[in-house]
PDB file as gemmi writes it, atoms N, CA and C in Angstrom:
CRYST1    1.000    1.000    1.000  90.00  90.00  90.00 P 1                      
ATOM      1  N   UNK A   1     -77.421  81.357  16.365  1.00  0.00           N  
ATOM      2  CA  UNK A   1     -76.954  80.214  17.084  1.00  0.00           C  
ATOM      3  C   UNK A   1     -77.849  79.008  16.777  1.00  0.00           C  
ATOM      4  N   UNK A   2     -77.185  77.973  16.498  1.00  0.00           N  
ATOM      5  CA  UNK A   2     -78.210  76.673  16.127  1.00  0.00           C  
ATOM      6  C   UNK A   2     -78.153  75.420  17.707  1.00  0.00           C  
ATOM      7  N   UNK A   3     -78.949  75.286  17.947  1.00  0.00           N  
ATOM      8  CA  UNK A   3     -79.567  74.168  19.069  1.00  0.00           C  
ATOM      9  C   UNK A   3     -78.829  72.892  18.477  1.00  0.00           C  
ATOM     10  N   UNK A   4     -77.847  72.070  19.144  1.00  0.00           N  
ATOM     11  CA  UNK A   4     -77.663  70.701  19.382  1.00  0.00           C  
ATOM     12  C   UNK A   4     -78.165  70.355  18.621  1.00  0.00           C  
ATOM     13  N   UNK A   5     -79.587  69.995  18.402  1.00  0.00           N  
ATOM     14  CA  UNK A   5     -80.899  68.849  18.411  1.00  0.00           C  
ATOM     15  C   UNK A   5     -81.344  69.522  16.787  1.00  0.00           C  
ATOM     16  N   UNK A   6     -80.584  70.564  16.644  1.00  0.00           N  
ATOM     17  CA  UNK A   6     -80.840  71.323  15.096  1.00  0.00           C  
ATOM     18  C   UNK A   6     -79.697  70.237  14.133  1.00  0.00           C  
ATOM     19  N   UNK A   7     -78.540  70.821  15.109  1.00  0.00           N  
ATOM     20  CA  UNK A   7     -77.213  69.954  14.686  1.00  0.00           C  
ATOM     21  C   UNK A   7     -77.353  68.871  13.917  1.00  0.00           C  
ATOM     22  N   UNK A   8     -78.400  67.562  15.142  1.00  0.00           N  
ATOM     23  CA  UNK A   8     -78.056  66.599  15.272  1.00  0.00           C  
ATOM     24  C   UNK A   8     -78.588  65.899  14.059  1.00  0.00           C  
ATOM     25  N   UNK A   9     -79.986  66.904  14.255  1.00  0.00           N  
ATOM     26  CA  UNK A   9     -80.594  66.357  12.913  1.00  0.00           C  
ATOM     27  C   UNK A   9     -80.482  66.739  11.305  1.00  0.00           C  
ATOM     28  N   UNK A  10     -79.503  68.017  11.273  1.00  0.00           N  
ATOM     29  CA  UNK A  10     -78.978  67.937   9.623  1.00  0.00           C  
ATOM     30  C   UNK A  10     -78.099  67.628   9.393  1.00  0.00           C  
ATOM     31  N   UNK A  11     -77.435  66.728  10.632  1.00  0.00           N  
ATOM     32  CA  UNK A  11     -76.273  65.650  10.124  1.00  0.00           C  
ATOM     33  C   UNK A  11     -76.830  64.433   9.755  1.00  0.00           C  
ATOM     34  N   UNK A  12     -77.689  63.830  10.347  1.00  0.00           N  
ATOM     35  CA  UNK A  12     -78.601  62.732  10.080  1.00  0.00           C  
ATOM     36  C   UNK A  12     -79.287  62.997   8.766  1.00  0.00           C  
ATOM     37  N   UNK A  13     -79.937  63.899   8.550  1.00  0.00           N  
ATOM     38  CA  UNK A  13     -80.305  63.884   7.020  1.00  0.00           C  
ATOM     39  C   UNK A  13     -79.356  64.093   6.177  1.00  0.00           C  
ATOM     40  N   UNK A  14     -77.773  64.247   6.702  1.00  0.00           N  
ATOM     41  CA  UNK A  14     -77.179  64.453   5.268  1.00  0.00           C  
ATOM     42  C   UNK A  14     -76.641  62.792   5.223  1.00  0.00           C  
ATOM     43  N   UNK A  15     -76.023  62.431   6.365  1.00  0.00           N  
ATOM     44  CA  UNK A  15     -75.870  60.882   6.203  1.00  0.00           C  
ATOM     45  C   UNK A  15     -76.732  60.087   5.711  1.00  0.00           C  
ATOM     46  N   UNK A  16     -78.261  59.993   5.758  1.00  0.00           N  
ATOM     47  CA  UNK A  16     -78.433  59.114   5.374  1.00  0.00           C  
ATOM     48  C   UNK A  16     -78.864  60.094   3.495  1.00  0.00           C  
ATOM     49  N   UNK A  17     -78.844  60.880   3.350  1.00  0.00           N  
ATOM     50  CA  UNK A  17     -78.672  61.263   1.800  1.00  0.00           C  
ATOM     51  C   UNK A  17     -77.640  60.923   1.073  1.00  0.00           C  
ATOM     52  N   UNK A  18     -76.355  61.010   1.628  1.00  0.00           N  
ATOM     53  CA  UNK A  18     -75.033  60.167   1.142  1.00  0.00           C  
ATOM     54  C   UNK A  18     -75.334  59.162   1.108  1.00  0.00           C  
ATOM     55  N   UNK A  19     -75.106  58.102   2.160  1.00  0.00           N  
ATOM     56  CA  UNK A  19     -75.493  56.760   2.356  1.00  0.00           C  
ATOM     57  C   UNK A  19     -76.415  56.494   0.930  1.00  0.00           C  
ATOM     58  N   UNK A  20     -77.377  56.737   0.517  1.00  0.00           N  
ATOM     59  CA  UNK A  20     -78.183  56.844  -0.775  1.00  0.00           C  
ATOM     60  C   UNK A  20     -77.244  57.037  -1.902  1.00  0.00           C  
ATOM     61  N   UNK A  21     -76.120  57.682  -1.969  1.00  0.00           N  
ATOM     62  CA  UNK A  21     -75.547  58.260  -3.365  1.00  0.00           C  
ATOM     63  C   UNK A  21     -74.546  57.298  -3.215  1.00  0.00           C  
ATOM     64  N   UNK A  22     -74.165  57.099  -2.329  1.00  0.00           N  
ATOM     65  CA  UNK A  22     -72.917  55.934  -2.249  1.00  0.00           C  
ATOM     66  C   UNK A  22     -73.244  54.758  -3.099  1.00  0.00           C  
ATOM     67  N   UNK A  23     -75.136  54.033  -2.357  1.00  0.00           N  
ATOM     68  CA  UNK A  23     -75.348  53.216  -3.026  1.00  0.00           C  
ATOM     69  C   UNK A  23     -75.786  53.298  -4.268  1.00  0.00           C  
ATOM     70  N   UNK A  24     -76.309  54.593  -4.823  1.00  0.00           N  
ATOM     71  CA  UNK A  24     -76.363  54.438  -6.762  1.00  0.00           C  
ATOM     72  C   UNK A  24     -75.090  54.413  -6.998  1.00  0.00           C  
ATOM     73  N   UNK A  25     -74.379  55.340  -6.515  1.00  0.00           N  
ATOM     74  CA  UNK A  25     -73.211  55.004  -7.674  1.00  0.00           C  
ATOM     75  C   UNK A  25     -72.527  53.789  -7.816  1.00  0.00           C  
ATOM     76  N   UNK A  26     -72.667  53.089  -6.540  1.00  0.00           N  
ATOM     77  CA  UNK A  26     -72.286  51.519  -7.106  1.00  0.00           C  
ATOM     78  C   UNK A  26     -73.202  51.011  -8.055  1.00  0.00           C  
ATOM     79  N   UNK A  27     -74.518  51.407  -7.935  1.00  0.00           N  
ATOM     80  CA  UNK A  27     -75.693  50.486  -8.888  1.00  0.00           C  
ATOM     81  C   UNK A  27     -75.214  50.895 -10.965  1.00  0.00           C  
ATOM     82  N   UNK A  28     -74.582  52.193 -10.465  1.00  0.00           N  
ATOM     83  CA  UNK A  28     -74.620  53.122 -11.790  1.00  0.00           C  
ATOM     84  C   UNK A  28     -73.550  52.455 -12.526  1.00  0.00           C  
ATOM     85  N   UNK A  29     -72.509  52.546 -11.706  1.00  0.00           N  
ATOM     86  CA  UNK A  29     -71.247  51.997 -11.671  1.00  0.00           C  
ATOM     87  C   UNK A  29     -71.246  50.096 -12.704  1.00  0.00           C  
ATOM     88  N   UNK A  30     -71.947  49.470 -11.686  1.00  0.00           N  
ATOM     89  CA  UNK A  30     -72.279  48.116 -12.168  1.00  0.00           C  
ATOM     90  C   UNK A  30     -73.209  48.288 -13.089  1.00  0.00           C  
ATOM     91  N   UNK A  31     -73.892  49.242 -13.908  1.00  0.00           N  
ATOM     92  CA  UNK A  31     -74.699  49.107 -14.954  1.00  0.00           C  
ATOM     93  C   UNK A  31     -74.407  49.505 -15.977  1.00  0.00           C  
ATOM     94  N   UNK A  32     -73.057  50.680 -15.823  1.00  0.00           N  
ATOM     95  CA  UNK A  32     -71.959  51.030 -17.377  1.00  0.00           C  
ATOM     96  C   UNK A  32     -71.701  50.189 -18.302  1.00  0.00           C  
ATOM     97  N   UNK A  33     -71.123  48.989 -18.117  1.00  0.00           N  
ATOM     98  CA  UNK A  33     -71.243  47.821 -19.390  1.00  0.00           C  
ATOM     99  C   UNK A  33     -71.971  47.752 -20.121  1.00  0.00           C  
ATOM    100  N   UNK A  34     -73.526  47.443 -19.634  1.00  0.00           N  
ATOM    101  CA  UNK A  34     -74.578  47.664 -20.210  1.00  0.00           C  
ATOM    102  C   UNK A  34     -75.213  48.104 -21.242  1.00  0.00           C  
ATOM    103  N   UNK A  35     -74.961  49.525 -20.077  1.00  0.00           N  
ATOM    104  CA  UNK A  35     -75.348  50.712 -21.327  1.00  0.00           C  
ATOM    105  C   UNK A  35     -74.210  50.836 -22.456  1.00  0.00           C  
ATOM    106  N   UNK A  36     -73.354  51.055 -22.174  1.00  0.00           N  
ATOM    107  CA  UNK A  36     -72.339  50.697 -23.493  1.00  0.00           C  
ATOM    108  C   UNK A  36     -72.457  50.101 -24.462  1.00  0.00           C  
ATOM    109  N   UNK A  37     -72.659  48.824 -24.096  1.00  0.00           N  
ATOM    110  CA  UNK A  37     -73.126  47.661 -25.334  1.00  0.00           C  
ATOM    111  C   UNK A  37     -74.680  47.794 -25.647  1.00  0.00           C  
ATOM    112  N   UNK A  38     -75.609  48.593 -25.132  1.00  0.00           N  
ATOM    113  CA  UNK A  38     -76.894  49.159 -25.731  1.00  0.00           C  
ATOM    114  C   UNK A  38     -76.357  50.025 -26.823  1.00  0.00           C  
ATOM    115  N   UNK A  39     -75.398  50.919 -26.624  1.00  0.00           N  
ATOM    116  CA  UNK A  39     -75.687  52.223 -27.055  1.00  0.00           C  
ATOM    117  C   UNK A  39     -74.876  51.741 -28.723  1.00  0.00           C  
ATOM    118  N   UNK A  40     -74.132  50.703 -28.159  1.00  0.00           N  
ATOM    119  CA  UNK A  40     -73.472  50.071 -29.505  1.00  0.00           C  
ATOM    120  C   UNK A  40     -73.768  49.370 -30.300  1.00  0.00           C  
ATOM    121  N   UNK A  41     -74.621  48.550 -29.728  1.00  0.00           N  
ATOM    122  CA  UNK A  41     -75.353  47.737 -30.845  1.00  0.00           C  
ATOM    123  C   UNK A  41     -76.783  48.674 -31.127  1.00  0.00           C  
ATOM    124  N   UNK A  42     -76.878  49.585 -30.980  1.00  0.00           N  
ATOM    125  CA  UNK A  42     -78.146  50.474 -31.338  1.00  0.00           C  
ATOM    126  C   UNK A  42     -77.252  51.411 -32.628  1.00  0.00           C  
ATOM    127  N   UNK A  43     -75.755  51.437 -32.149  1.00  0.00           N  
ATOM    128  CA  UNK A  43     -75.136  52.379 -33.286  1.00  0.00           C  
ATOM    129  C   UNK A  43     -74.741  51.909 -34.289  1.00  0.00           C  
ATOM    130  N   UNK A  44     -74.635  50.250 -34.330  1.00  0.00           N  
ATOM    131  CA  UNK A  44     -74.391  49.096 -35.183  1.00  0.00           C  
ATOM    132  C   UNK A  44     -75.135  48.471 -35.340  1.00  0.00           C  
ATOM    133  N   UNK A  45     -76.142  48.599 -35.976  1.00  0.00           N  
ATOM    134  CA  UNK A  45     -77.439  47.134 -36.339  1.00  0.00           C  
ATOM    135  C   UNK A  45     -76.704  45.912 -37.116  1.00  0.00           C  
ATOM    136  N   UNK A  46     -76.900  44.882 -36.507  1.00  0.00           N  
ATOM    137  CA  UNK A  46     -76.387  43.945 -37.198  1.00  0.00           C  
ATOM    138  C   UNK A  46     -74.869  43.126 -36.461  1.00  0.00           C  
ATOM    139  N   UNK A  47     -74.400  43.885 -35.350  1.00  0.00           N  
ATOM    140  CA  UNK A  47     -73.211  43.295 -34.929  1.00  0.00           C  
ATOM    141  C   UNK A  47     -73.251  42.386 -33.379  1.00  0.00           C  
ATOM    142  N   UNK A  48     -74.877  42.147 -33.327  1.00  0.00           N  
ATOM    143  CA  UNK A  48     -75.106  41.485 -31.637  1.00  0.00           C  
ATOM    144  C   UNK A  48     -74.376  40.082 -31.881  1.00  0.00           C  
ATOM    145  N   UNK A  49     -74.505  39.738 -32.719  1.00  0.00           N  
ATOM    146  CA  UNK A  49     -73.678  38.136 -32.658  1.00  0.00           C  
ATOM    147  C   UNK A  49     -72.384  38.245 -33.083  1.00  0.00           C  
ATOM    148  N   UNK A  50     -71.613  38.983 -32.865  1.00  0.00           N  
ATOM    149  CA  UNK A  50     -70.755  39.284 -32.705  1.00  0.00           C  
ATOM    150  C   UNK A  50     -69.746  40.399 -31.462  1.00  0.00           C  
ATOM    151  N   UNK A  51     -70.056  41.294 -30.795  1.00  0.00           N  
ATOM    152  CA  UNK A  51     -70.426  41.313 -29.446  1.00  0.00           C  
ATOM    153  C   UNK A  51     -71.290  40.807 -28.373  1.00  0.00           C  
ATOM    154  N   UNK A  52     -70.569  39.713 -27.586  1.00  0.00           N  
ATOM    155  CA  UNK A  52     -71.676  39.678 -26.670  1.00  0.00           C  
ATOM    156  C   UNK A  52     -71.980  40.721 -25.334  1.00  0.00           C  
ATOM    157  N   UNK A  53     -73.406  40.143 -24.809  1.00  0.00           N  
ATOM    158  CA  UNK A  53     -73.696  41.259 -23.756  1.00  0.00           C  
ATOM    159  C   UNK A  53     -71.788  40.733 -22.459  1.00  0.00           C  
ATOM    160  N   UNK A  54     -71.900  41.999 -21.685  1.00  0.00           N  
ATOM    161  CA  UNK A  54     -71.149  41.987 -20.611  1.00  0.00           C  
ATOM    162  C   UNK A  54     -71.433  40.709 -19.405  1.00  0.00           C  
ATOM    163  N   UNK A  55     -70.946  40.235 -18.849  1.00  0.00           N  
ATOM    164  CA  UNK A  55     -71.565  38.920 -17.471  1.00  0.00           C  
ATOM    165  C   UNK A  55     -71.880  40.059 -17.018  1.00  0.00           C  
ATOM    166  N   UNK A  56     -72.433  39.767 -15.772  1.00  0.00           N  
ATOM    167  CA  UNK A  56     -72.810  40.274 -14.589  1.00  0.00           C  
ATOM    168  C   UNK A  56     -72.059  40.701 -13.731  1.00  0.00           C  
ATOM    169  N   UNK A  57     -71.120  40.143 -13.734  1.00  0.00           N  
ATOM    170  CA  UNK A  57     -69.565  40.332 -12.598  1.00  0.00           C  
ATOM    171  C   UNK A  57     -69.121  41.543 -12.942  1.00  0.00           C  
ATOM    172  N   UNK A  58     -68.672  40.874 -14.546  1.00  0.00           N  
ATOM    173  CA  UNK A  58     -67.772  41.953 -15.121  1.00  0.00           C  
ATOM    174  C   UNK A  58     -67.609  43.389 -14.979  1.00  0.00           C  
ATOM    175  N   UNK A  59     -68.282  44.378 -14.270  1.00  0.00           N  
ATOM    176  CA  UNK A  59     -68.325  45.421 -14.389  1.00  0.00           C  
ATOM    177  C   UNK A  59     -67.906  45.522 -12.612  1.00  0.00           C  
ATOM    178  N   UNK A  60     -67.596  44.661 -11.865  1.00  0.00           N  
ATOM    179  CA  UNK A  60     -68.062  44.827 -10.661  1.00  0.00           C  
ATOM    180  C   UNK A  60     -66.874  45.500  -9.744  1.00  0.00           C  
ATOM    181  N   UNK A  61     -65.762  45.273 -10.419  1.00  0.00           N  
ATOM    182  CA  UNK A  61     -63.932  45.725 -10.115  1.00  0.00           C  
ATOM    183  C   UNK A  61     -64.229  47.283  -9.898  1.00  0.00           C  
ATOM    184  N   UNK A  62     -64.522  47.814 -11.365  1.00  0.00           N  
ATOM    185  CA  UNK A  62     -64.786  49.361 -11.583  1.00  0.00           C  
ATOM    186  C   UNK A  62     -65.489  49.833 -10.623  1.00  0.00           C  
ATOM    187  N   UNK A  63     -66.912  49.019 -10.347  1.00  0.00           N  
ATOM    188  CA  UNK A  63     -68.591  49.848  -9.378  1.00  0.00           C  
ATOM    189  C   UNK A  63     -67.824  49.624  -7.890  1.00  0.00           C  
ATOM    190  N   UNK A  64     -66.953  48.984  -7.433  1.00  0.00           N  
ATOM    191  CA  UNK A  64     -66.245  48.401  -6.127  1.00  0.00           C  
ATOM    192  C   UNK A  64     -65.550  49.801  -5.632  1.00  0.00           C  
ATOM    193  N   UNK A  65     -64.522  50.269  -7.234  1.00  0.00           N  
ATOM    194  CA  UNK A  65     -64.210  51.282  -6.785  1.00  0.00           C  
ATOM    195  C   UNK A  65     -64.503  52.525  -7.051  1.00  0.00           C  
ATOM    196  N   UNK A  66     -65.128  52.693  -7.867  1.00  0.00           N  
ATOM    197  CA  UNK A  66     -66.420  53.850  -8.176  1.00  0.00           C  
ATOM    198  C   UNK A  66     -66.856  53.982  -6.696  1.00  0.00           C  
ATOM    199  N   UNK A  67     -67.829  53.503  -6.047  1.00  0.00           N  
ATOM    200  CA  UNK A  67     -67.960  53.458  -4.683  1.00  0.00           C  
ATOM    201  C   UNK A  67     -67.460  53.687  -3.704  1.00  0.00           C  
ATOM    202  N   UNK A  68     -65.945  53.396  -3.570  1.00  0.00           N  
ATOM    203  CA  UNK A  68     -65.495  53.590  -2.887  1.00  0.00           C  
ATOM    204  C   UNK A  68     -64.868  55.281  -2.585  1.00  0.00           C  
ATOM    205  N   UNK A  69     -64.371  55.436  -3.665  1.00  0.00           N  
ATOM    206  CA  UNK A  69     -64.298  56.688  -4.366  1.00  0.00           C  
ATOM    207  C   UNK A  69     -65.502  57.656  -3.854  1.00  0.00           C  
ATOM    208  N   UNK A  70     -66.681  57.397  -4.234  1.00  0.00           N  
ATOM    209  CA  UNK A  70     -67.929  57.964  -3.967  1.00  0.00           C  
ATOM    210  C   UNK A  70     -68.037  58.078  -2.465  1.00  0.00           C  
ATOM    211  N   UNK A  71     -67.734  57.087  -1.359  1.00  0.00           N  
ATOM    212  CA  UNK A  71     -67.623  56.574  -0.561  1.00  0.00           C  
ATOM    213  C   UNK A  71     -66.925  58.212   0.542  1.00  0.00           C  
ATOM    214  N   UNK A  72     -65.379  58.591   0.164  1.00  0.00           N  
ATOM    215  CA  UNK A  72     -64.540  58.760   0.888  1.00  0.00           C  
ATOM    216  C   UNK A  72     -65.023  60.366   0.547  1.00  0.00           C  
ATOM    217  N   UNK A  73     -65.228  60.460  -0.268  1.00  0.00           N  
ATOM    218  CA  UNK A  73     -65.725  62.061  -0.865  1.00  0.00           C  
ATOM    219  C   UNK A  73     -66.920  62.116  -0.333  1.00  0.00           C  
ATOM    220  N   UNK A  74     -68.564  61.550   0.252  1.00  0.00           N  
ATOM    221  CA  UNK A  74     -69.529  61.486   1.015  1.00  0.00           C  
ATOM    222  C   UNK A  74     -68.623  61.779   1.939  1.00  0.00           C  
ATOM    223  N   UNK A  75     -67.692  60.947   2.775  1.00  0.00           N  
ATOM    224  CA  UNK A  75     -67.312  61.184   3.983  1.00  0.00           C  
ATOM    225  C   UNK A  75     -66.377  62.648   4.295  1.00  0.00           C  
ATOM    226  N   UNK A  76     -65.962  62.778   3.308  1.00  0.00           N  
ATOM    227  CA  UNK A  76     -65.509  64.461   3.785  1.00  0.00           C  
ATOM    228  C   UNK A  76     -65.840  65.409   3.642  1.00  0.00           C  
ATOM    229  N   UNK A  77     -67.414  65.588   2.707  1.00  0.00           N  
ATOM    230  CA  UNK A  77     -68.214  66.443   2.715  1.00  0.00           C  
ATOM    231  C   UNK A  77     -69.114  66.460   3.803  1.00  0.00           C  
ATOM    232  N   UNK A  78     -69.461  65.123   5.065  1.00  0.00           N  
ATOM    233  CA  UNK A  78     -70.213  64.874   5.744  1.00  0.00           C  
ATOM    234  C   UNK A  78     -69.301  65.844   7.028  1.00  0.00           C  
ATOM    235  N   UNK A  79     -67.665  65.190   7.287  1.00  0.00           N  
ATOM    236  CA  UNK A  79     -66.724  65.967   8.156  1.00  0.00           C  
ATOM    237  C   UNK A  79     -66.753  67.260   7.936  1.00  0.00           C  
ATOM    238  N   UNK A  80     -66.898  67.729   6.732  1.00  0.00           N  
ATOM    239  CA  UNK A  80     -66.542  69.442   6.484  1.00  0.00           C  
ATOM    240  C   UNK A  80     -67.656  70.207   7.213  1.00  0.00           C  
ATOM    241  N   UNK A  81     -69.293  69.648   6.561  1.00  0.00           N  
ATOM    242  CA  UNK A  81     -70.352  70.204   7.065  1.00  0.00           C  
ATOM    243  C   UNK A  81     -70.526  70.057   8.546  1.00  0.00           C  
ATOM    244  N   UNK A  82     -70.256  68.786   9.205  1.00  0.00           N  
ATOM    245  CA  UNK A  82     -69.947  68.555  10.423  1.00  0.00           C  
ATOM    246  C   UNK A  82     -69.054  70.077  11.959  1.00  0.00           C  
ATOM    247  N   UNK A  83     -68.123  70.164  11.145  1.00  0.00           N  
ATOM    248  CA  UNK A  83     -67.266  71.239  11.209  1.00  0.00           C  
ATOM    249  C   UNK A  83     -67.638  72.241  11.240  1.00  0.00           C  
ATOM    250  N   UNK A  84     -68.313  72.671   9.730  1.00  0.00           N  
ATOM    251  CA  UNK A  84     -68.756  73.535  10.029  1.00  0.00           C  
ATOM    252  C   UNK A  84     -69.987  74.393  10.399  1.00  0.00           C  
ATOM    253  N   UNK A  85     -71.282  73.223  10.870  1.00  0.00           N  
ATOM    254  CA  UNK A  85     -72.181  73.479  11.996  1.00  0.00           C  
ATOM    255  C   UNK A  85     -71.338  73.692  12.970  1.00  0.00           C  
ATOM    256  N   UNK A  86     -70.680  72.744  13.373  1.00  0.00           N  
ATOM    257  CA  UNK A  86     -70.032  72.692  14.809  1.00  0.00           C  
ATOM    258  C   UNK A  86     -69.490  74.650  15.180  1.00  0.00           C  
ATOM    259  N   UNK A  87     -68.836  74.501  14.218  1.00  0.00           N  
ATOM    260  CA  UNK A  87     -68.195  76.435  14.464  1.00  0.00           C  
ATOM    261  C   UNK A  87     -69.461  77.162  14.613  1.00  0.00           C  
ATOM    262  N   UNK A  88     -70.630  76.898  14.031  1.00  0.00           N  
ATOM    263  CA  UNK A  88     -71.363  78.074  13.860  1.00  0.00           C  
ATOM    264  C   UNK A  88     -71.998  78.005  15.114  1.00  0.00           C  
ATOM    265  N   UNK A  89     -71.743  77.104  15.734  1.00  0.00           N  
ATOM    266  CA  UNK A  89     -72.989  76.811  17.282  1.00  0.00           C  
ATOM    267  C   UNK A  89     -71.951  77.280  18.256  1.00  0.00           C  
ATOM    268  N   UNK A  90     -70.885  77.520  17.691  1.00  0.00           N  
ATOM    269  CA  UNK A  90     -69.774  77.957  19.400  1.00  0.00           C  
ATOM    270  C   UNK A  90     -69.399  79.380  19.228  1.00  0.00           C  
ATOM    271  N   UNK A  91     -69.393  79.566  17.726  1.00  0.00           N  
ATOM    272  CA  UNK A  91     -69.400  81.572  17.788  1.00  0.00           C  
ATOM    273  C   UNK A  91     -70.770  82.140  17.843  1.00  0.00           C  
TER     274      UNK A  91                                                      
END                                                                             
């Protein structure tokens, strides 16, 4: 049988561990352009003036919903585990 106050607190450490993954994967998300055009002009010497780097924005549509995505899947792994502490403290 697990105590409330057991509960309360490995829901709190898993929220704020999500909360954390939510926010890389937006960071990860908004830094794909990037790396792309690293990995390309490292595979092409000679073609930087002719690709330019990505803006800053540009990647930001995708990391919005990368995130969000990331977002809704944190939240139903947070409900599932939720759940299923909850069962294990009432049987």
């Amino acid at each position: 049988m697990i105590s409330q106050s057991d509960i309360q607190g490995r829901l709190r450490l898993l929220r704020y561990g999500l909360i954390v993954v939510v926010i890389v994967a937006f960071f990860v998300a908004l830094l794909v352009p990037y790396a792309a055009i690293v990995t390309f002009w490292s595979a092409n010497p000679g073609v930087e003036e002719i690709v330019s780097p990505p803006g800053l924005l540009d990647g930001i549509g995708t990391a919005i919903i990368a995130t969000i995505v990331t977002a809704v899947v944190c939240a139903a792994i947070y409900i599932g585990y939720s759940r299923f502490l909850n069962s294990r403290r009432s049987s």
